[in-house]
KEKE-3310 file (N, C-alpha, C; in steps of 0.2 Angstrom, whole numbers, plus 5000, padded with zeros to 4 digits):
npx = (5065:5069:5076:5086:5092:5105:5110:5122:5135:5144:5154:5156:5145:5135:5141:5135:5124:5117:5123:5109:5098:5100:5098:5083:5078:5077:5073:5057:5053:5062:5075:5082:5085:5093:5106:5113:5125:5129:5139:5141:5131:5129:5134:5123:5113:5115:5116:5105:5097:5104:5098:5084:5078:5077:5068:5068:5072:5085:5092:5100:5098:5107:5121:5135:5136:5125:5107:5101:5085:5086:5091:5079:5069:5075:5074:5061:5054:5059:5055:5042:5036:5046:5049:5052:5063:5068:5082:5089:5098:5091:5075:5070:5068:5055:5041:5045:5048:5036:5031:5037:5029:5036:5039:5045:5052:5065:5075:5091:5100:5098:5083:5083:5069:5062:5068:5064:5050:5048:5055:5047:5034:5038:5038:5028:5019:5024:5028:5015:5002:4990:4975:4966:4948:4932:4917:4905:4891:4888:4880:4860:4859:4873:4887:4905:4920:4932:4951:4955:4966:4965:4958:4952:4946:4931:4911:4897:4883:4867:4856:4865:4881:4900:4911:4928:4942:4958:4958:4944:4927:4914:4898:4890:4875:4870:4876:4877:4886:4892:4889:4899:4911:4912:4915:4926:4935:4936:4943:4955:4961:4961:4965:4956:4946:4935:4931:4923:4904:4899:4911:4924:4940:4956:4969:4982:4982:4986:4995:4998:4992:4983:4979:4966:4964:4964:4975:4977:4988:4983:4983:4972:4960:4954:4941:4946:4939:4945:4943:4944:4955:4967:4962:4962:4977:4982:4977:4982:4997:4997:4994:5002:5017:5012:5017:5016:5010)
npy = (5548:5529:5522:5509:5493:5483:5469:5457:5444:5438:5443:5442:5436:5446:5458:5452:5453:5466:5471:5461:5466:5479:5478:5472:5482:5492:5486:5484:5498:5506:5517:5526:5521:5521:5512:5504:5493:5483:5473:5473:5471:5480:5492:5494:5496:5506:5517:5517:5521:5535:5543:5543:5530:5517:5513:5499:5484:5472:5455:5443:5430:5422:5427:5429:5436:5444:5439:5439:5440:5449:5459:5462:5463:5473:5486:5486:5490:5505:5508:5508:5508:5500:5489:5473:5460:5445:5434:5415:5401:5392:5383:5386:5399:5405:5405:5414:5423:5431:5438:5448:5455:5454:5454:5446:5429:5425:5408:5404:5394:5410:5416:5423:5428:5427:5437:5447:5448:5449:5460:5471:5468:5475:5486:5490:5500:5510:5516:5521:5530:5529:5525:5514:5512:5509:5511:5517:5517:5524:5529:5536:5544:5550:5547:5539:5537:5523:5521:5503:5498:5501:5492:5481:5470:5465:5463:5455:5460:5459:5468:5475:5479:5480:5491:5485:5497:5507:5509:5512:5509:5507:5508:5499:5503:5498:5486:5468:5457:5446:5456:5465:5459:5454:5465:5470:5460:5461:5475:5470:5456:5442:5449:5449:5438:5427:5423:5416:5415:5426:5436:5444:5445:5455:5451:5457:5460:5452:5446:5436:5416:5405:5388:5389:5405:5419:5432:5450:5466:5477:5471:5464:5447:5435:5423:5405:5389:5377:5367:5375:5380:5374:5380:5394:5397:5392:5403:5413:5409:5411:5424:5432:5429:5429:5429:5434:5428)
npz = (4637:4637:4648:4653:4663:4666:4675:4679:4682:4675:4662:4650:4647:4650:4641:4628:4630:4633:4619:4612:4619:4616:4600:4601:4605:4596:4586:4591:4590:4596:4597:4605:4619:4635:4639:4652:4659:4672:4680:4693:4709:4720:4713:4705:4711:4719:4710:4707:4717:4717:4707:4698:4698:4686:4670:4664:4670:4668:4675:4683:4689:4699:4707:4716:4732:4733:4724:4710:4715:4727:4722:4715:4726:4732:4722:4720:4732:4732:4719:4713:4700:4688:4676:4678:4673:4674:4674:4672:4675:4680:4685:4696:4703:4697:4702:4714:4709:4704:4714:4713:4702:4690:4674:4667:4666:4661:4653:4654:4640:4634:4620:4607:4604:4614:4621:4618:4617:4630:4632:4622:4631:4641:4638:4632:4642:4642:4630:4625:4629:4631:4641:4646:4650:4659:4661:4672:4683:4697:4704:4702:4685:4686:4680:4678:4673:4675:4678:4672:4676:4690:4694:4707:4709:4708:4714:4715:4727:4730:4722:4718:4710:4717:4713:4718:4719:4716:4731:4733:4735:4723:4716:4706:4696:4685:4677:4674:4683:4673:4661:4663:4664:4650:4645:4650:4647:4633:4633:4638:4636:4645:4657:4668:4676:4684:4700:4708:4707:4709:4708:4704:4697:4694:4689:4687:4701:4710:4722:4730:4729:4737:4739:4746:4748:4739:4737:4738:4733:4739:4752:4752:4756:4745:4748:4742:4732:4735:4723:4713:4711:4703:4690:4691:4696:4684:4676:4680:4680:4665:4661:4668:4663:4651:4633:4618:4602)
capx = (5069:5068:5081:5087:5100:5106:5115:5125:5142:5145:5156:5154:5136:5134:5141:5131:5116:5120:5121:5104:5093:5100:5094:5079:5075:5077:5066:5053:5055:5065:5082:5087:5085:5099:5106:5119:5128:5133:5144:5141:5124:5130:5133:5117:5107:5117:5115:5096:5094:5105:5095:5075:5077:5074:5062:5067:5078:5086:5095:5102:5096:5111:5126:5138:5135:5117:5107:5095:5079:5088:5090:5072:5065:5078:5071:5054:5054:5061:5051:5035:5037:5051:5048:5058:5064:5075:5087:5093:5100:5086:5068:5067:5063:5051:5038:5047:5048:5028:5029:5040:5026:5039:5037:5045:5056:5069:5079:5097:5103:5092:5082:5083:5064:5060:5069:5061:5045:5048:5053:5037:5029:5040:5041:5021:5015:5032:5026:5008:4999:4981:4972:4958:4944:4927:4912:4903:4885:4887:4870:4857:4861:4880:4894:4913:4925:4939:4955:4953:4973:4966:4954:4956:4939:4922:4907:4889:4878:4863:4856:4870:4889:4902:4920:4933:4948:4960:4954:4938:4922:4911:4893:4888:4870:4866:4878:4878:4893:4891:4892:4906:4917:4914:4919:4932:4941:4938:4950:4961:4959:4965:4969:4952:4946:4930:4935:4917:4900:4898:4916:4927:4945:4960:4977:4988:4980:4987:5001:5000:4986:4986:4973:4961:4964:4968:4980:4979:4989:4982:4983:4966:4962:4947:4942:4944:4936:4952:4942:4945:4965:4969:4959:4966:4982:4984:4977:4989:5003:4999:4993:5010:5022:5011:5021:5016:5009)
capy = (5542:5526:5518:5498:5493:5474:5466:5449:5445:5435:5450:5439:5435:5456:5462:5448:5456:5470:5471:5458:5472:5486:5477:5473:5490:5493:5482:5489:5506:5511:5519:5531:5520:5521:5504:5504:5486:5482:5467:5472:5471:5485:5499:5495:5499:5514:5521:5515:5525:5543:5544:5542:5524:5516:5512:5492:5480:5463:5454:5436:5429:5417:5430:5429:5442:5445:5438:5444:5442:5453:5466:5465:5467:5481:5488:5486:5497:5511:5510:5502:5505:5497:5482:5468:5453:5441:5428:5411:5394:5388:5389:5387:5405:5408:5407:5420:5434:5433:5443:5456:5456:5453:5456:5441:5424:5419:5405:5404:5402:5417:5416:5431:5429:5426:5441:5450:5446:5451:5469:5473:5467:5478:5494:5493:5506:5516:5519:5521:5535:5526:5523:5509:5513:5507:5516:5514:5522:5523:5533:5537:5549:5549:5541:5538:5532:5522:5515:5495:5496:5502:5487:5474:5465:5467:5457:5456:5461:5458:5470:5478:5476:5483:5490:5488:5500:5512:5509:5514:5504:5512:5506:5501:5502:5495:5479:5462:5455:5445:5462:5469:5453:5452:5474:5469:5454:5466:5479:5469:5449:5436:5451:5447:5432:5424:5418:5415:5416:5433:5441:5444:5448:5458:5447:5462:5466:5444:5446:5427:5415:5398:5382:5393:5411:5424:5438:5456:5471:5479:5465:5460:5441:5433:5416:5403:5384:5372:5367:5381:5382:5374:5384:5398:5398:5393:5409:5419:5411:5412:5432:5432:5427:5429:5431:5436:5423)
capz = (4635:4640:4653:4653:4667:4666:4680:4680:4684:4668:4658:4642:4645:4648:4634:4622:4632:4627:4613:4609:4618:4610:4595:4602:4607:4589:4581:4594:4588:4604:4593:4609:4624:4638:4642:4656:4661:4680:4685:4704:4710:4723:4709:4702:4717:4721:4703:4705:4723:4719:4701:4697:4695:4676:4666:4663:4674:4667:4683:4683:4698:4701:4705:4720:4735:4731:4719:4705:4717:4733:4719:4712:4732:4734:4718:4721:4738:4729:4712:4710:4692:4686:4674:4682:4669:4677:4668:4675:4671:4686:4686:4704:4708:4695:4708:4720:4704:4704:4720:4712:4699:4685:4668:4662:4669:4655:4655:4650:4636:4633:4613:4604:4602:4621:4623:4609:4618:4636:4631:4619:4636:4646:4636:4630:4644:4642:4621:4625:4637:4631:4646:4647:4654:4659:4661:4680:4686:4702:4707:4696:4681:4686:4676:4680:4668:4679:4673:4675:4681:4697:4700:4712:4709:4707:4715:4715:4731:4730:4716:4712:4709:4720:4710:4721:4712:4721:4738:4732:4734:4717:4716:4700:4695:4678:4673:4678:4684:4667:4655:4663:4663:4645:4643:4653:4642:4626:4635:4642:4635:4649:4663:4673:4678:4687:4704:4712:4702:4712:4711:4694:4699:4690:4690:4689:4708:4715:4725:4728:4730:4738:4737:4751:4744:4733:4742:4733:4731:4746:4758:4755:4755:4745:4749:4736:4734:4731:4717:4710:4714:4698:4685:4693:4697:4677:4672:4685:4676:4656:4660:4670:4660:4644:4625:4610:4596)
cpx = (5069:5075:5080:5094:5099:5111:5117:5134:5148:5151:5153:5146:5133:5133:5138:5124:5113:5116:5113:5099:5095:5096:5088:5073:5074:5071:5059:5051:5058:5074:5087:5086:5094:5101:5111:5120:5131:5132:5142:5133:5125:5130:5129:5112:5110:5117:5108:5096:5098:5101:5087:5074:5079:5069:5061:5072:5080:5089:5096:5102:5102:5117:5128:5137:5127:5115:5101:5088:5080:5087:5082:5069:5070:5074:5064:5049:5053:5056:5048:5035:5040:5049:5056:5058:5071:5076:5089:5094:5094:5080:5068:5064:5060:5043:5039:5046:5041:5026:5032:5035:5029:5036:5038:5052:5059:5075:5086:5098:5097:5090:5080:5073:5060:5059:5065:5053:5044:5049:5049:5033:5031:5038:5033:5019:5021:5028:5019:5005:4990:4980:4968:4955:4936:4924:4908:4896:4886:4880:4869:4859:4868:4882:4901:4915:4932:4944:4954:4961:4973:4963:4956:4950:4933:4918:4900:4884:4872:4861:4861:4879:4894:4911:4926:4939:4950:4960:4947:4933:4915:4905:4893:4880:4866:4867:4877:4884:4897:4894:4898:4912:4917:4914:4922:4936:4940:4941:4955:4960:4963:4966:4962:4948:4937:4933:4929:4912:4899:4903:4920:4934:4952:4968:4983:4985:4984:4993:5003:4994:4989:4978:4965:4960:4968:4971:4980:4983:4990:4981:4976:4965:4956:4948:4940:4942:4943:4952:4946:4955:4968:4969:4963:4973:4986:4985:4982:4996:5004:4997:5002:5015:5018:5015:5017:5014:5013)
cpy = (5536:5523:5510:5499:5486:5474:5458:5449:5442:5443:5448:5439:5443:5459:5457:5453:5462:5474:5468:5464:5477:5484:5476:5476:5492:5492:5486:5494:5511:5513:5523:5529:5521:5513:5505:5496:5489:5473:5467:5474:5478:5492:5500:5499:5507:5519:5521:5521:5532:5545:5542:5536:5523:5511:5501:5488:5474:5461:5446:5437:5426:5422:5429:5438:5442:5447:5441:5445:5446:5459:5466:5467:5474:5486:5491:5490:5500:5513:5505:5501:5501:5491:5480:5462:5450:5433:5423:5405:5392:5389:5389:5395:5407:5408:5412:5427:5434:5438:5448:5458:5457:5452:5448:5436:5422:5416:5402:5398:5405:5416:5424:5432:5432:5435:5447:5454:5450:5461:5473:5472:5475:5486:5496:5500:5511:5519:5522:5525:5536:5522:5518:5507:5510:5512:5515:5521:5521:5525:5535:5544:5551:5542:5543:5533:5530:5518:5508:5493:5496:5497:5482:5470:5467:5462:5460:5456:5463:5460:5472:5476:5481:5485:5490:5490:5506:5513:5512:5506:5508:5505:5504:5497:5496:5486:5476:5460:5452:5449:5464:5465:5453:5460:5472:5465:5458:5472:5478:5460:5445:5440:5449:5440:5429:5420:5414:5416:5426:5437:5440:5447:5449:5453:5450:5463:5455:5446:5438:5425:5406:5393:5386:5401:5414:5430:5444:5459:5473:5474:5463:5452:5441:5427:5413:5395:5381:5367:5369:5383:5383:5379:5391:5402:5397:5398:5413:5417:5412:5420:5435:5433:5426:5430:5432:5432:5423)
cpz = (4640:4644:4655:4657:4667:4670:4680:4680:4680:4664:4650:4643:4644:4643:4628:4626:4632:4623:4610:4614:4617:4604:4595:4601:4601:4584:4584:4594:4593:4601:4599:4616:4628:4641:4643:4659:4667:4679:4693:4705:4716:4719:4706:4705:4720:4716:4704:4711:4721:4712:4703:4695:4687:4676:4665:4666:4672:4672:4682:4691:4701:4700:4716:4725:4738:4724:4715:4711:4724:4729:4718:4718:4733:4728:4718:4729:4738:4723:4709:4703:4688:4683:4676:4676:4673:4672:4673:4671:4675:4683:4692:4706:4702:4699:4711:4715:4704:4708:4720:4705:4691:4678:4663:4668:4662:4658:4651:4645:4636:4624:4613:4606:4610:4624:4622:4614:4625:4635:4627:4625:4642:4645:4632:4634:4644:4635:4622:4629:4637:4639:4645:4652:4654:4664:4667:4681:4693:4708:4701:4693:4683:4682:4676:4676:4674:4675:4676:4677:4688:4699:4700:4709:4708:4710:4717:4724:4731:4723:4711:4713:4713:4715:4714:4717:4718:4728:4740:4732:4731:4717:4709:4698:4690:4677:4676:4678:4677:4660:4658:4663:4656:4642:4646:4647:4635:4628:4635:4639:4640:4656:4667:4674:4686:4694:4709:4707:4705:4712:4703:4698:4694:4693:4690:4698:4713:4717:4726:4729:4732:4738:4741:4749:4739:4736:4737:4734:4738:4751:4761:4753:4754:4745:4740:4736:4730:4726:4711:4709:4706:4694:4686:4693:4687:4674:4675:4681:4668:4657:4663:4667:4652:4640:4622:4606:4591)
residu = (UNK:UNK:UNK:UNK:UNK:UNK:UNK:UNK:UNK:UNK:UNK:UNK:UNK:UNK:UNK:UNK:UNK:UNK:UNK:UNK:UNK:UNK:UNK:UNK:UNK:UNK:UNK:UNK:UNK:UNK:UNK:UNK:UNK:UNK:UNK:UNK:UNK:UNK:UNK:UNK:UNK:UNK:UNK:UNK:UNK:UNK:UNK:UNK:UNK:UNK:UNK:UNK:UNK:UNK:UNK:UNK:UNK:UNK:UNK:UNK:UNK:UNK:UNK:UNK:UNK:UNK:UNK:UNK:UNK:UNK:UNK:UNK:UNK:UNK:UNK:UNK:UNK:UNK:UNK:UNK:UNK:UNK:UNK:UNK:UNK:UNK:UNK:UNK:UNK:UNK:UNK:UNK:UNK:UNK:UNK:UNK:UNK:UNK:UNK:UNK:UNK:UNK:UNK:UNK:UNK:UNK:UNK:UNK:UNK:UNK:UNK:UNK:UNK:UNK:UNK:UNK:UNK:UNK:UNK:UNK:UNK:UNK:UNK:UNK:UNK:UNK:UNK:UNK:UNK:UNK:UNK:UNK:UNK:UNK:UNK:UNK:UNK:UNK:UNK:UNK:UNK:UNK:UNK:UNK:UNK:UNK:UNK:UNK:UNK:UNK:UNK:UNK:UNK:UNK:UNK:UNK:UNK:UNK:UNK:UNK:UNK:UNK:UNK:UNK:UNK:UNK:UNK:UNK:UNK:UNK:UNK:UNK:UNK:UNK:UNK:UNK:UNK:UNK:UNK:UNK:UNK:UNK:UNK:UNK:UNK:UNK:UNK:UNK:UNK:UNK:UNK:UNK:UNK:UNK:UNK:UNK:UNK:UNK:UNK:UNK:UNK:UNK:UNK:UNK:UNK:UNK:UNK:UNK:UNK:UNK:UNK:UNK:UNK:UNK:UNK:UNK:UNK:UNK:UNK:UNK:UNK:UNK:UNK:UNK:UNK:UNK:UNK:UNK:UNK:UNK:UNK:UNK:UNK:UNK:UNK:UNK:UNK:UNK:UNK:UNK:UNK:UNK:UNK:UNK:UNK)
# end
């Protein structure tokens, strides 16, 4: 069963919020989700740490005390998993929720649609326990299926390709960095990404990236050409903050 906690200090905005992801959930096919409301950002976190966490977090960032993104670092300590969406009248910190790897940034008023949109995003690997995997030679006549959630990057050495995934570094014989960027975008469309002619990297694995590098996951940094910033930093935010057509 899945678990939805929303926090904001609004009582009226709450109970409208509610209710529109109850409805949501609905539309979805999710009829027996748990949706619990907090006004105190204090009882949320203390329901979140004596329980297993939940499955999906709303948070209005702008609340007295401490504000949605103190909750989402409190959160994110505790439970990597957690889809995090946070709600404001501001954009100013949609940049800072990228570091919580957030699901979605909406902005108040909140559209049904918007909303619609972030939870189909949030609750896809909740409904779904398909893996996608790619196929890796690593030495001759071995094959290894890995999941591409676990990879940071790939890049080309000399002959052959290096996978970096899980803190593994997986040989791979056969493809050219070329073929597995284009079996990659038919898994996943938009999740990988060219950062070098020799390197192809996964956008779920960027913690942040600035005009000079790209910063991962694991606190690895790859250089990048400040050419290149733009291009990049585009695709980190439409895979990011993707919707739905």
């Amino acid at each position: 069963m899945i678990s939805v906690a929303l926090c904001d200090d609004q009582q009226v905005f709450l109970k409208w919020l509610h209710n529109a992801v109850s409805d949501c959930l609905r539309q979805i096919g999710i009829a027996d989700a748990v949706v619990k409301d907090y006004s105190n950002p204090s009882d949320l976190l203390e329901a979140i740490n004596s329980e297993d966490g939940v499955d999906i977090a709303i948070l209005d960032v702008m609340m007295p005390d401490m504000d949605g993104m103190d909750i989402g670092a409190a959160i994110r300590r505790r439970h990597d998993s957690t889809a995090l969406i946070f709600i404001s009248s501001s954009l100013d910190y949609a940049i800072e929720a990228f570091s919580f790897n957030a699901v979605h940034y909406l902005p108040k008023p909140v559209k049904m649609q918007d909303l619609l949109e972030a939870l189909q995003r949030a609750a896809e690997p909740l409904l779904s326990n398909e893996r996608k995997m790619i196929m890796l030679n690593p030495r001759e006549g071995v094959f290894r299926n890995v999941d591409i959630r676990l990879l940071d990057y790939i890049e080309s050495q000399g002959y052959r390709r290096i996978v970096h995934a899980g803190g593994e570094m997986i040989p791979e014989l056969r493809k050219s960095l070329s073929e597995m960027g284009e079996e990659l975008e038919k898994l996943s469309p938009g999740q990988f990404q060219r950062l070098h002619r020799w390197c192809i990297v996964n956008l779920d694995s960027i913690r942040y990236l600035s005009a000079e590098s790209v910063c991962l996951r694991n606190g690895e940094k790859l250089p990048m050409r400040s050419r290149s910033f733009r291009a990049m930093r585009d695709s980190f935010f439409r895979w990011s903050f993707r919707s739905k057509e």
